[in-house]
TORKOL-4160 file (C-alpha; in steps of 0.2 Angstrom, whole numbers, padded with zeros to 4 digits, m for minus):
377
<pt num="1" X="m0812" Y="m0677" Z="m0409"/>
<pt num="2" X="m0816" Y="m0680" Z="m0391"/>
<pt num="3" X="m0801" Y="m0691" Z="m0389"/>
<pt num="4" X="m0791" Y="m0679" Z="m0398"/>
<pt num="5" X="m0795" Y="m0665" Z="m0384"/>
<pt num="6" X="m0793" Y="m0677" Z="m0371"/>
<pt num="7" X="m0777" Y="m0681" Z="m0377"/>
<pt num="8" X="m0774" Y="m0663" Z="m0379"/>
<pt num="9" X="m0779" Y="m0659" Z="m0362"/>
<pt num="10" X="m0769" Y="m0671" Z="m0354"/>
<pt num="11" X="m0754" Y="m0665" Z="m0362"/>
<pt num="12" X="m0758" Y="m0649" Z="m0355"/>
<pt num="13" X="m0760" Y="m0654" Z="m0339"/>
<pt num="14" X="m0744" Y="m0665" Z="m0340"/>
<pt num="15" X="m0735" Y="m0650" Z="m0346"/>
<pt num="16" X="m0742" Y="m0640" Z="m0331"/>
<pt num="17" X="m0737" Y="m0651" Z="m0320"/>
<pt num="18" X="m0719" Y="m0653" Z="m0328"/>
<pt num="19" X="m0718" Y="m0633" Z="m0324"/>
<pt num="20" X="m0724" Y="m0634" Z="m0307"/>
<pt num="21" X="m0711" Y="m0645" Z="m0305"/>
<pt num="22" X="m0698" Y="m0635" Z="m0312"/>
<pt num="23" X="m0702" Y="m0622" Z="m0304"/>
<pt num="24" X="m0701" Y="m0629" Z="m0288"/>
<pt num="25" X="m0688" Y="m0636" Z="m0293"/>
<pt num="26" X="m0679" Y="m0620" Z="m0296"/>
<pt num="27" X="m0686" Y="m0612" Z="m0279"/>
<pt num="28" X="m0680" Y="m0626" Z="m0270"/>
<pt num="29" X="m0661" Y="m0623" Z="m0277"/>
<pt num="30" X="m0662" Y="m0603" Z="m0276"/>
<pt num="31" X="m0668" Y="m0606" Z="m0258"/>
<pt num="32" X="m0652" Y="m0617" Z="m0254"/>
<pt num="33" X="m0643" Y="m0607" Z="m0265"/>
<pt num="34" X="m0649" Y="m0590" Z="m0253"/>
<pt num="35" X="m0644" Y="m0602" Z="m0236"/>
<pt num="36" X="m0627" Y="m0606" Z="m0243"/>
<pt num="37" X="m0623" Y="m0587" Z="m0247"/>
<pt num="38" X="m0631" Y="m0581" Z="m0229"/>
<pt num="39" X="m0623" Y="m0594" Z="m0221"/>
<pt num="40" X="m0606" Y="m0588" Z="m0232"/>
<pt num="41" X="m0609" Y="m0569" Z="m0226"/>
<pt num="42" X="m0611" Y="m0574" Z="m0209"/>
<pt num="43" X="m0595" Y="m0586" Z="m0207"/>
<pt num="44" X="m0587" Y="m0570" Z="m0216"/>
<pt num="45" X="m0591" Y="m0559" Z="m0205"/>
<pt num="46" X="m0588" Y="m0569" Z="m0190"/>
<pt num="47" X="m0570" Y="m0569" Z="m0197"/>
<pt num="48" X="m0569" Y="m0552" Z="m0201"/>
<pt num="49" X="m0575" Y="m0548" Z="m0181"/>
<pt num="50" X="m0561" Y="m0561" Z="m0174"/>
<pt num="51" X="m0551" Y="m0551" Z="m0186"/>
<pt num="52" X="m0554" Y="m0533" Z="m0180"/>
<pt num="53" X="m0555" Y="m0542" Z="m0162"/>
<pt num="54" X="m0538" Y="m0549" Z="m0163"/>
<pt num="55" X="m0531" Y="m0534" Z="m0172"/>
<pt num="56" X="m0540" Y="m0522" Z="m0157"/>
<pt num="57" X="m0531" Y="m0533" Z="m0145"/>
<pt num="58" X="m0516" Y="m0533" Z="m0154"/>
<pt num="59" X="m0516" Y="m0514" Z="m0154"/>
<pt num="60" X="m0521" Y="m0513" Z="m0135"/>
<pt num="61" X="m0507" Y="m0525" Z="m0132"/>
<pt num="62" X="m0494" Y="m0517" Z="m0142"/>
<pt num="63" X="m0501" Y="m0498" Z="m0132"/>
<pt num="64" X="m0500" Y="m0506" Z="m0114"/>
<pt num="65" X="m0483" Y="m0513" Z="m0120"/>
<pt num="66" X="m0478" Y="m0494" Z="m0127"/>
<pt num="67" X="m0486" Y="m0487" Z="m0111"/>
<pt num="68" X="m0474" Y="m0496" Z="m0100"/>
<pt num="69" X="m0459" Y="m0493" Z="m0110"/>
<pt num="70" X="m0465" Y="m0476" Z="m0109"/>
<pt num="71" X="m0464" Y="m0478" Z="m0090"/>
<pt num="72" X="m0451" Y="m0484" Z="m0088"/>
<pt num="73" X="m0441" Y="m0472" Z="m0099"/>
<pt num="74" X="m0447" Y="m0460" Z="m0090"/>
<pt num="75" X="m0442" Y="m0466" Z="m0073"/>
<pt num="76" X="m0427" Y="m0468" Z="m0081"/>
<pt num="77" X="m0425" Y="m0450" Z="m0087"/>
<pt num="78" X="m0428" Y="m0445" Z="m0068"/>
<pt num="79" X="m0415" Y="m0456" Z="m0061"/>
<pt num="80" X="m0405" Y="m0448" Z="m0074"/>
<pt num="81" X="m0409" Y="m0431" Z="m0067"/>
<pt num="82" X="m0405" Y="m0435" Z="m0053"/>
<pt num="83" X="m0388" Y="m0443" Z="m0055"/>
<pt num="84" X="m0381" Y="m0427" Z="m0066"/>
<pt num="85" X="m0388" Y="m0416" Z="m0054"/>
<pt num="86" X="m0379" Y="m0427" Z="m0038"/>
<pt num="87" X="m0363" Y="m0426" Z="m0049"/>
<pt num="88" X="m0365" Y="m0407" Z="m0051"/>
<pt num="89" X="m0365" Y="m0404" Z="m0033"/>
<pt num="90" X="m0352" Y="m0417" Z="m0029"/>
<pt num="91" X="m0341" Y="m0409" Z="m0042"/>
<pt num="92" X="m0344" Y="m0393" Z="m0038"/>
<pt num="93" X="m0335" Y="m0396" Z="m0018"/>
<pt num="94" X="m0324" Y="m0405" Z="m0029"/>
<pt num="95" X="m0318" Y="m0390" Z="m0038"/>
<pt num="96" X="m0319" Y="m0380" Z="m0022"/>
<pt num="97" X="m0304" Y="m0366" Z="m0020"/>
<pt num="98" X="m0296" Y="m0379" Z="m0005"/>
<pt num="99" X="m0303" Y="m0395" Z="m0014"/>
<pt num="100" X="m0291" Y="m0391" Z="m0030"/>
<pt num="101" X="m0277" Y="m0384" Z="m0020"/>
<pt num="102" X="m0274" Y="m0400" Z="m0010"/>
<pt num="103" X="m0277" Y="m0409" Z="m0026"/>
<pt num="104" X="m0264" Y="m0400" Z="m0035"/>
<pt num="105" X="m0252" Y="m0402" Z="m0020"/>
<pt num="106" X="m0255" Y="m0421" Z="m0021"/>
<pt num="107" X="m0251" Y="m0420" Z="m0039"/>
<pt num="108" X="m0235" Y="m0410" Z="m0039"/>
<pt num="109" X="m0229" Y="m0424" Z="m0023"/>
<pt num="110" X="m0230" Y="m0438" Z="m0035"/>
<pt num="111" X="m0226" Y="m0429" Z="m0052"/>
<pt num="112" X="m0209" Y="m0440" Z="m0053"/>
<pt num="113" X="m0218" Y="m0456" Z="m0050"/>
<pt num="114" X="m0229" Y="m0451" Z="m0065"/>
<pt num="115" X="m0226" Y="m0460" Z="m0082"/>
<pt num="116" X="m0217" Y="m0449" Z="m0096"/>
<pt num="117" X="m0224" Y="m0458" Z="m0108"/>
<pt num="118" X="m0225" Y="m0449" Z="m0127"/>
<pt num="119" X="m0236" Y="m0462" Z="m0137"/>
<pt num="120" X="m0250" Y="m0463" Z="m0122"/>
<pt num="121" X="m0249" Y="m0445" Z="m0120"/>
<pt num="122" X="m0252" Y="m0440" Z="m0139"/>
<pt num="123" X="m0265" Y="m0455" Z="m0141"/>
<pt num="124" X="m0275" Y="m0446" Z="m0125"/>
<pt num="125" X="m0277" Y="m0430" Z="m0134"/>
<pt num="126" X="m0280" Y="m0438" Z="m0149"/>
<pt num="127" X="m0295" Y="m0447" Z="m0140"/>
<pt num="128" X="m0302" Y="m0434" Z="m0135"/>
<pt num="129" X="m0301" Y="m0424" Z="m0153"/>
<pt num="130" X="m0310" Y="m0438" Z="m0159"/>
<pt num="131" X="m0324" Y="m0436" Z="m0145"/>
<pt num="132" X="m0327" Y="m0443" Z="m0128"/>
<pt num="133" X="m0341" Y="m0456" Z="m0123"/>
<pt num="134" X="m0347" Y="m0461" Z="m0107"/>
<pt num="135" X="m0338" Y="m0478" Z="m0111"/>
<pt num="136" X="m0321" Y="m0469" Z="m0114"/>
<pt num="137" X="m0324" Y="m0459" Z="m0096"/>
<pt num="138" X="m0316" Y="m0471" Z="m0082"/>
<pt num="139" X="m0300" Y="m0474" Z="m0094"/>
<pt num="140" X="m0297" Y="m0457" Z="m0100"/>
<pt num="141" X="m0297" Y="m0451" Z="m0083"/>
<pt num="142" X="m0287" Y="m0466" Z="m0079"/>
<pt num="143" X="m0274" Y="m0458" Z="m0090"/>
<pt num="144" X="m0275" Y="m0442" Z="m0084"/>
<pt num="145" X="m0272" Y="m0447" Z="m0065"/>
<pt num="146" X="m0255" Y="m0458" Z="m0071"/>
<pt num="147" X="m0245" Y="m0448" Z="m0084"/>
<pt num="148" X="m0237" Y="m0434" Z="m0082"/>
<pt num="149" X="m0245" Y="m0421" Z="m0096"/>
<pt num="150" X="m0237" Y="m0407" Z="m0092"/>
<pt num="151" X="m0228" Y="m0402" Z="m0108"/>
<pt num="152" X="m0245" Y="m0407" Z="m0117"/>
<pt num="153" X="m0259" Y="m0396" Z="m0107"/>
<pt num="154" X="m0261" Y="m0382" Z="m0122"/>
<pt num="155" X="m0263" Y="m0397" Z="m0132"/>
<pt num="156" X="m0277" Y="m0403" Z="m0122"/>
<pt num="157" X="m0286" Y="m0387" Z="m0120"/>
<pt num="158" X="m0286" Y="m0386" Z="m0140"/>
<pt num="159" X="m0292" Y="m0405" Z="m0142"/>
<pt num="160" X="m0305" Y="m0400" Z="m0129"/>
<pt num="161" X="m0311" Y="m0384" Z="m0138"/>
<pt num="162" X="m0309" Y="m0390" Z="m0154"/>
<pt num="163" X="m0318" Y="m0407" Z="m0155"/>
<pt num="164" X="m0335" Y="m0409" Z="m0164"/>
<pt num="165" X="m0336" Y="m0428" Z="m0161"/>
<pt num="166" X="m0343" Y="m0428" Z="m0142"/>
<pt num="167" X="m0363" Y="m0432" Z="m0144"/>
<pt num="168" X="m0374" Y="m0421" Z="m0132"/>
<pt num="169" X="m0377" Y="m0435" Z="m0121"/>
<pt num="170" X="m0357" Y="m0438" Z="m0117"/>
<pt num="171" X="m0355" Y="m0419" Z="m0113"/>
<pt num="172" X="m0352" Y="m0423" Z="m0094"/>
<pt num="173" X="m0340" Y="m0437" Z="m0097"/>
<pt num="174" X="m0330" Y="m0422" Z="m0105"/>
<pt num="175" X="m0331" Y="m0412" Z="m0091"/>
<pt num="176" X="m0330" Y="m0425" Z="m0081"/>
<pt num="177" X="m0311" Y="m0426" Z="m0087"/>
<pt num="178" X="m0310" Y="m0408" Z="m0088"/>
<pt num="179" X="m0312" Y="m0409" Z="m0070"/>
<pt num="180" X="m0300" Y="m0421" Z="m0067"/>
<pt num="181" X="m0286" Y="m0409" Z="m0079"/>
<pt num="182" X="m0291" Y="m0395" Z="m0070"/>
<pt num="183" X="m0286" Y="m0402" Z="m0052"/>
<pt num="184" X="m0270" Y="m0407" Z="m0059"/>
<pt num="185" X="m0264" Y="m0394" Z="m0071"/>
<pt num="186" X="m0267" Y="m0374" Z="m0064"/>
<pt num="187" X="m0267" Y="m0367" Z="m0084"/>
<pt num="188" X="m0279" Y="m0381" Z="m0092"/>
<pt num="189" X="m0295" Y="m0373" Z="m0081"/>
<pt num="190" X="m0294" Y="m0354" Z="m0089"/>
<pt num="191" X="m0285" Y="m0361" Z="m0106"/>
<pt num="192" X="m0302" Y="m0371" Z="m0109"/>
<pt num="193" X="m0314" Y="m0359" Z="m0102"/>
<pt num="194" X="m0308" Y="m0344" Z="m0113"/>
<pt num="195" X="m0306" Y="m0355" Z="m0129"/>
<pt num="196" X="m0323" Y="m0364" Z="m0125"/>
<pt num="197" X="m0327" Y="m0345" Z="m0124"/>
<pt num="198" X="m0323" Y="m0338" Z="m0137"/>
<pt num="199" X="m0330" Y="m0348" Z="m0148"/>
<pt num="200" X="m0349" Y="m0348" Z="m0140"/>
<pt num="201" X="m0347" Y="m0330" Z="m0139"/>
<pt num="202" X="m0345" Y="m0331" Z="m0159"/>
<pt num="203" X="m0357" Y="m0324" Z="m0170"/>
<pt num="204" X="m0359" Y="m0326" Z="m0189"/>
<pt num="205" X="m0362" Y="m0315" Z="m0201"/>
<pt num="206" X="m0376" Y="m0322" Z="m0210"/>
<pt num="207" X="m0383" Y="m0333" Z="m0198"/>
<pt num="208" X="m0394" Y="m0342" Z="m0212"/>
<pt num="209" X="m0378" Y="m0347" Z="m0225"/>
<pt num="210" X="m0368" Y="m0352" Z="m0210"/>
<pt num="211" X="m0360" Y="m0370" Z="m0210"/>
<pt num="212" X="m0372" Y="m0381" Z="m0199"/>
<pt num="213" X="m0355" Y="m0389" Z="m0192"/>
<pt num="214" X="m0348" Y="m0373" Z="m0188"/>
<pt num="215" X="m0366" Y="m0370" Z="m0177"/>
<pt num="216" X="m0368" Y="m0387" Z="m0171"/>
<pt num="217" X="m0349" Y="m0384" Z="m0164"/>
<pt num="218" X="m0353" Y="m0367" Z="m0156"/>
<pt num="219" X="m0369" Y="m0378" Z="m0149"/>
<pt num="220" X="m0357" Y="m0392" Z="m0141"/>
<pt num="221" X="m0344" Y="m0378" Z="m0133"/>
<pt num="222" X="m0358" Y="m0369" Z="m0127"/>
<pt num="223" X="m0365" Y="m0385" Z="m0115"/>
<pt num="224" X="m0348" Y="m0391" Z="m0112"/>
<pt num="225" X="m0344" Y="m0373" Z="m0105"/>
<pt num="226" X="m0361" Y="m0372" Z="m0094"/>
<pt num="227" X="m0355" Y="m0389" Z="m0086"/>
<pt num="228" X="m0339" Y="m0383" Z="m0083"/>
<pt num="229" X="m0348" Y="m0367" Z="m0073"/>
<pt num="230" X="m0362" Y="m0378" Z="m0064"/>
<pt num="231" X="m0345" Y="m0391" Z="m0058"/>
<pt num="232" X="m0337" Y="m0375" Z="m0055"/>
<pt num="233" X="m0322" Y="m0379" Z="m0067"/>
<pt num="234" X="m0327" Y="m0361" Z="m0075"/>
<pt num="235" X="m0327" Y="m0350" Z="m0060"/>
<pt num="236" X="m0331" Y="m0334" Z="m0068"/>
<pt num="237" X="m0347" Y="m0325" Z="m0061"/>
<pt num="238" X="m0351" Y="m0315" Z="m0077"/>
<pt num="239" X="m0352" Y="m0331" Z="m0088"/>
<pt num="240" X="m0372" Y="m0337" Z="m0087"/>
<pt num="241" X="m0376" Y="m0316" Z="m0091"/>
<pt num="242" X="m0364" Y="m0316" Z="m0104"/>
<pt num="243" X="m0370" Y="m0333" Z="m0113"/>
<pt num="244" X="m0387" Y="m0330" Z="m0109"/>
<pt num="245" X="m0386" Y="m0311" Z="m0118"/>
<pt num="246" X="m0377" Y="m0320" Z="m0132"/>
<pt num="247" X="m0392" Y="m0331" Z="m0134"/>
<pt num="248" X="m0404" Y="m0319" Z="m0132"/>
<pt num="249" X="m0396" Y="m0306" Z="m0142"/>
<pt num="250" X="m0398" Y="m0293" Z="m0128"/>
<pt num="251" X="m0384" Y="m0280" Z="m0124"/>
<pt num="252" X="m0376" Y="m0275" Z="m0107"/>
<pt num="253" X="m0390" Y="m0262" Z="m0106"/>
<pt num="254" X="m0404" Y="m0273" Z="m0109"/>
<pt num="255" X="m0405" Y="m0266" Z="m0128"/>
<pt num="256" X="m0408" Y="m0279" Z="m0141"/>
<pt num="257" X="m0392" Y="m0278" Z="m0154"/>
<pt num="258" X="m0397" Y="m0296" Z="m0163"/>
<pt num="259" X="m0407" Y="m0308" Z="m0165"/>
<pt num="260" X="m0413" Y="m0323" Z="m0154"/>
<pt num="261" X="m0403" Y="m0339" Z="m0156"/>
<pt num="262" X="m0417" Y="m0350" Z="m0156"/>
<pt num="263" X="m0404" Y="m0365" Z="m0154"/>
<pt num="264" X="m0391" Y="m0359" Z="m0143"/>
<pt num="265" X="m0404" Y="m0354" Z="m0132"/>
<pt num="266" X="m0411" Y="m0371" Z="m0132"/>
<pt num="267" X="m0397" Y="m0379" Z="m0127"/>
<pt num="268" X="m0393" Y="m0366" Z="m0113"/>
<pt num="269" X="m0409" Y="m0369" Z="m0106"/>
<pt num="270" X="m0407" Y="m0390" Z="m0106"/>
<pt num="271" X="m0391" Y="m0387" Z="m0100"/>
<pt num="272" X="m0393" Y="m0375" Z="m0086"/>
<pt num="273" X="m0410" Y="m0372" Z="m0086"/>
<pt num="274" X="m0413" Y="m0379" Z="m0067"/>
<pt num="275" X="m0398" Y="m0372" Z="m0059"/>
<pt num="276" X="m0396" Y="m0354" Z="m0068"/>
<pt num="277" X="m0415" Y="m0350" Z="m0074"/>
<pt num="278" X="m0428" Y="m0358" Z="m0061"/>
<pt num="279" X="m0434" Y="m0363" Z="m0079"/>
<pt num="280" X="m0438" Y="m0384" Z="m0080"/>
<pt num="281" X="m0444" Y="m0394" Z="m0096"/>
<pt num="282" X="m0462" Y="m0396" Z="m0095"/>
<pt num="283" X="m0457" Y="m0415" Z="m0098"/>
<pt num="284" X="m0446" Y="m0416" Z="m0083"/>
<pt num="285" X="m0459" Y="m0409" Z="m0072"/>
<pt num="286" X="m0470" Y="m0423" Z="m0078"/>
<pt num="287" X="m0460" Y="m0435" Z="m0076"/>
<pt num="288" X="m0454" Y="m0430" Z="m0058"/>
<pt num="289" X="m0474" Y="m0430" Z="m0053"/>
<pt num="290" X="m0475" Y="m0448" Z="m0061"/>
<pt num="291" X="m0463" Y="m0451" Z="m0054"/>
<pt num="292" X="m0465" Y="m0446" Z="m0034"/>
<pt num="293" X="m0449" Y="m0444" Z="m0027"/>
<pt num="294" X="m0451" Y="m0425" Z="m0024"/>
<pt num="295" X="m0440" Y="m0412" Z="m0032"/>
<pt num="296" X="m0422" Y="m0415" Z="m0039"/>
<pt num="297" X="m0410" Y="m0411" Z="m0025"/>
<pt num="298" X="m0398" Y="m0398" Z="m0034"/>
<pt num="299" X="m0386" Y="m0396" Z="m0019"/>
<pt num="300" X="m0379" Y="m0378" Z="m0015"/>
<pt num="301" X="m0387" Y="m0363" Z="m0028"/>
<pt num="302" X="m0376" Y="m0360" Z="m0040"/>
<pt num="303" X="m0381" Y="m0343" Z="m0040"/>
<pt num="304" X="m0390" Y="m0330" Z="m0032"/>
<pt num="305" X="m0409" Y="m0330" Z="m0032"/>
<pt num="306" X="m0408" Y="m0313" Z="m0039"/>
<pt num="307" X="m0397" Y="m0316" Z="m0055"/>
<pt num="308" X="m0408" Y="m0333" Z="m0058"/>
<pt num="309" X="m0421" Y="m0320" Z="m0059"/>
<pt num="310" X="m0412" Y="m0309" Z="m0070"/>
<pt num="311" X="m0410" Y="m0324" Z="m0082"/>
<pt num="312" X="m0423" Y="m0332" Z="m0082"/>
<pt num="313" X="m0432" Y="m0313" Z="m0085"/>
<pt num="314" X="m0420" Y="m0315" Z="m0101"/>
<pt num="315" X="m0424" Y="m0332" Z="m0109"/>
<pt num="316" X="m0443" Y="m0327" Z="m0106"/>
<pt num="317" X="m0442" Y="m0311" Z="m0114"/>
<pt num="318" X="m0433" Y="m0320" Z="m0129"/>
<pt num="319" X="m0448" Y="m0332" Z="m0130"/>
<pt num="320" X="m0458" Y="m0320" Z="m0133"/>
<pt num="321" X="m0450" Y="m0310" Z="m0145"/>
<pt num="322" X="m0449" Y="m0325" Z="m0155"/>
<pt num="323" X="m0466" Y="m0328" Z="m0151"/>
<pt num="324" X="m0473" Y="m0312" Z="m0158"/>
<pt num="325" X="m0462" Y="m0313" Z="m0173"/>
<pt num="326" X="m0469" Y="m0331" Z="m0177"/>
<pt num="327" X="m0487" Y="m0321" Z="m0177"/>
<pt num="328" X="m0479" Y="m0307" Z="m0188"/>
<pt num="329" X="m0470" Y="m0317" Z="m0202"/>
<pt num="330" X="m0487" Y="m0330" Z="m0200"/>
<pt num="331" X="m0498" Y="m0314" Z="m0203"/>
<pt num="332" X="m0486" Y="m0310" Z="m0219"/>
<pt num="333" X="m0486" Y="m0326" Z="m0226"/>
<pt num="334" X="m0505" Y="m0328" Z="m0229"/>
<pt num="335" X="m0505" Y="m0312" Z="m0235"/>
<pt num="336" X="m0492" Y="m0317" Z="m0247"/>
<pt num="337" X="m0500" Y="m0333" Z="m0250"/>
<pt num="338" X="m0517" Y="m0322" Z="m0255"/>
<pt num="339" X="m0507" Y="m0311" Z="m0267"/>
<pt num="340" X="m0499" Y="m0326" Z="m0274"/>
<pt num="341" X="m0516" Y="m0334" Z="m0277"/>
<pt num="342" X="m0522" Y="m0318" Z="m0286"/>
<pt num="343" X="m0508" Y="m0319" Z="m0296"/>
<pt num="344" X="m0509" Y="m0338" Z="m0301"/>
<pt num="345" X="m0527" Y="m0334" Z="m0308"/>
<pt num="346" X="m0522" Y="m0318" Z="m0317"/>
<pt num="347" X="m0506" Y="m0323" Z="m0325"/>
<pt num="348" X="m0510" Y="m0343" Z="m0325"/>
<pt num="349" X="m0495" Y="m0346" Z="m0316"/>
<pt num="350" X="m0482" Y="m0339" Z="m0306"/>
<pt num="351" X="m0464" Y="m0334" Z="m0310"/>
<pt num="352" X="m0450" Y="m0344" Z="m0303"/>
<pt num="353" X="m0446" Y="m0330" Z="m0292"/>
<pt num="354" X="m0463" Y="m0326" Z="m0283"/>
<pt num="355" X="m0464" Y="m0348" Z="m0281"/>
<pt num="356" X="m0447" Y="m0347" Z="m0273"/>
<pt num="357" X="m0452" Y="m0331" Z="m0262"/>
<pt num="358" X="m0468" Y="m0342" Z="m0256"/>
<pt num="359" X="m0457" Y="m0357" Z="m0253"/>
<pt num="360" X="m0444" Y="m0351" Z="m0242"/>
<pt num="361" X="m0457" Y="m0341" Z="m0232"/>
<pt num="362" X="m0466" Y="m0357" Z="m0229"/>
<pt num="363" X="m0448" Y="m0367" Z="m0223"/>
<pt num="364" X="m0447" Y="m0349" Z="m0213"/>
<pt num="365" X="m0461" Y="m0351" Z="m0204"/>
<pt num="366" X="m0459" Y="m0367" Z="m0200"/>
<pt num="367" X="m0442" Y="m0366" Z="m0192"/>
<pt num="368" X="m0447" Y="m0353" Z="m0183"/>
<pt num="369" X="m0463" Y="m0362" Z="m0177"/>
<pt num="370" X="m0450" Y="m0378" Z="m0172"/>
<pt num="371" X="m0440" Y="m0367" Z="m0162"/>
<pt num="372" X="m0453" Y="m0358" Z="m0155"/>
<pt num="373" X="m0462" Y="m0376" Z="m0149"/>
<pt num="374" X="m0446" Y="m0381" Z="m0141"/>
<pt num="375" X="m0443" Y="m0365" Z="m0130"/>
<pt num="376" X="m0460" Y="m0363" Z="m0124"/>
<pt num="377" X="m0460" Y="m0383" Z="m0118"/>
């Protein structure tokens, strides 16, 4: 019995000690086990921080490379600025009363020697139907000063009032050859003026249903017609009032007959905002501080101090009308939007036409709000 216990016992103690051992066994493996997974997390997140560093540099990278660009567009919109303003002026003695007489004498002494020519003379005005670019300037121009065109002015003066193809950007290669038409042909000057007009002067009858070709035409003869004034191709006095009161749908006697033309009014602004309103983008004034040339030199005034007052008294007063009407129809909408609300959890749902009232409010709004933006910039 006593060596059975022995027995016994050392069994035990063999098998306690075959524990311990497993059991250290285990702890030793767990422990390398825990190393390799902290040693794992830390090499992750050394990789996920080289990541986000190289990502953080990337970004500042790609900013400072924006910000230049940025710069530099900048500097470049100024130079730009400058440029148009320096042909404005240098356009405008151009188109002096004695400037164009002596050009149109020049003209009529060389008439004979001037080409005749019926192919170059129709593909000219179908050019510039088909819209004139900056590129197209120097040849178009070319044309003008070497064929004889006139049996085809008329034609000219409708190609010029009725094309919808010149970008916003190429409006003063247009009246750049405007210009040069005007100092050779006495009837193309007034011809284009009171077509280009007529047609800015224009009003629709449902200015929401119209055609946005029709508007973005009105837009185009509209800018083309203040560049013809501020080269002084257009040299009637009454134009920027009349435009501006179009624009700002203001009568004679200061009474409002329509509404604001948001757009046209914009483009007036862009246009002739400088020379006719003493009104400048608040992006161009930034940029001519960041700049530091100083002012834009705009030559001789193009009007008097007291009209320039006048309208730019007008396009203020239309910013605010539009203004206050964006707080009116914003103070509706939300009540609408309440009363839409109620009747969702009343009915369940809306009918098609309270969903389509709420809608186009919304888009309302939101036009508005666009065009108010761009005037008050």
């Amino acid at each position: 019995k006593k060596d059975d216990a022995k027995k016994r016992q050392a069994a035990e103690e063999a098998a306690k000690r075959d524990a311990e051992a497993r059991a250290a066994e285990e702890a030793r493996r767990a422990e390398i086990i825990k190393q390799k997974a902290e040693k794992l997390r830390a090499e992750q997140a050394k990789a996920r921080q080289e990541a986000a560093d190289a990502a953080a540099a990337a970004l500042a990278a790609d900013a400072e490379r924006k910000a230049v660009a940025e710069k530099a567009a900048t500097l470049q919109s100024v130079k730009d600025l400058r440029a148009a303003a320096a042909a404005r002026s240098a356009a405008r003695d151009q188109h002096s009363v004695s400037g164009v007489a002596a050009a149109r004498k020049e003209h009529r002494g060389k008439i004979r020697s001037l080409k005749s020519d019926l192919k170059r003379s129709t593909a000219l005005i179908k050019r510039v139907r088909a819209g004139v670019t900056a590129d197209l300037e120097a040849g178009l121009l070319k044309d003008v000063e070497t064929l004889n065109l006139t049996r085809y002015v008329s034609e000219l003066v409708d190609a010029v009032a009725e094309t919808r193809k010149t970008k916003d950007k190429d409006c003063a290669a247009l009246a750049v050859v405007c210009g040069g038409l005007h100092r050779r042909h006495e009837s193309f000057g007034p011809g284009v003026v009171e077509k280009l007009r007529e047609t800015s002067l224009s009003r629709p009858d449902d200015v929401d249903s119209e055609d946005p070709d029709v508007s973005k035409h009105r837009r185009g003869n509209l800018k083309l017609l203040l560049e013809l004034y501020l080269r002084n191709v257009a040299t009637d006095d009454e134009i920027p009032d009349v435009l501006m009161r179009r624009c700002c749908g203001v009568g004679p006697k200061g009474r409002r007959r329509f509404a604001v033309d948001a757009p046209l009014l914009q483009v007036y602004l862009k246009t002739a905002g400088g020379d006719l309103c003493g009104v400048i983008a608040r992006k161009t004034k930034a940029a001519v501080v960041e700049e530091g040339g100083g002012e834009i030199e705009r030559g001789a005034p193009v009007i008097d101090d007291e009209q320039r007052q006048a309208l730019g008294d007008l396009a203020r007063g239309a910013c605010a009308t539009l203004a206050a009407k964006l707080v009116d129809d914003h103070v509706s909408l939300r009540r609408l939007e309440r009363r839409s609300a109620r009747d969702a959890l009343t009915h369940g749902s809306l009918t098609d036409a309270k969903e389509k009232a709420l809608e186009d409010g919304r888009k309302a709004r939101e036009k508005l709000l666009g065009h108010v933006a761009g005037l008050a910039d």
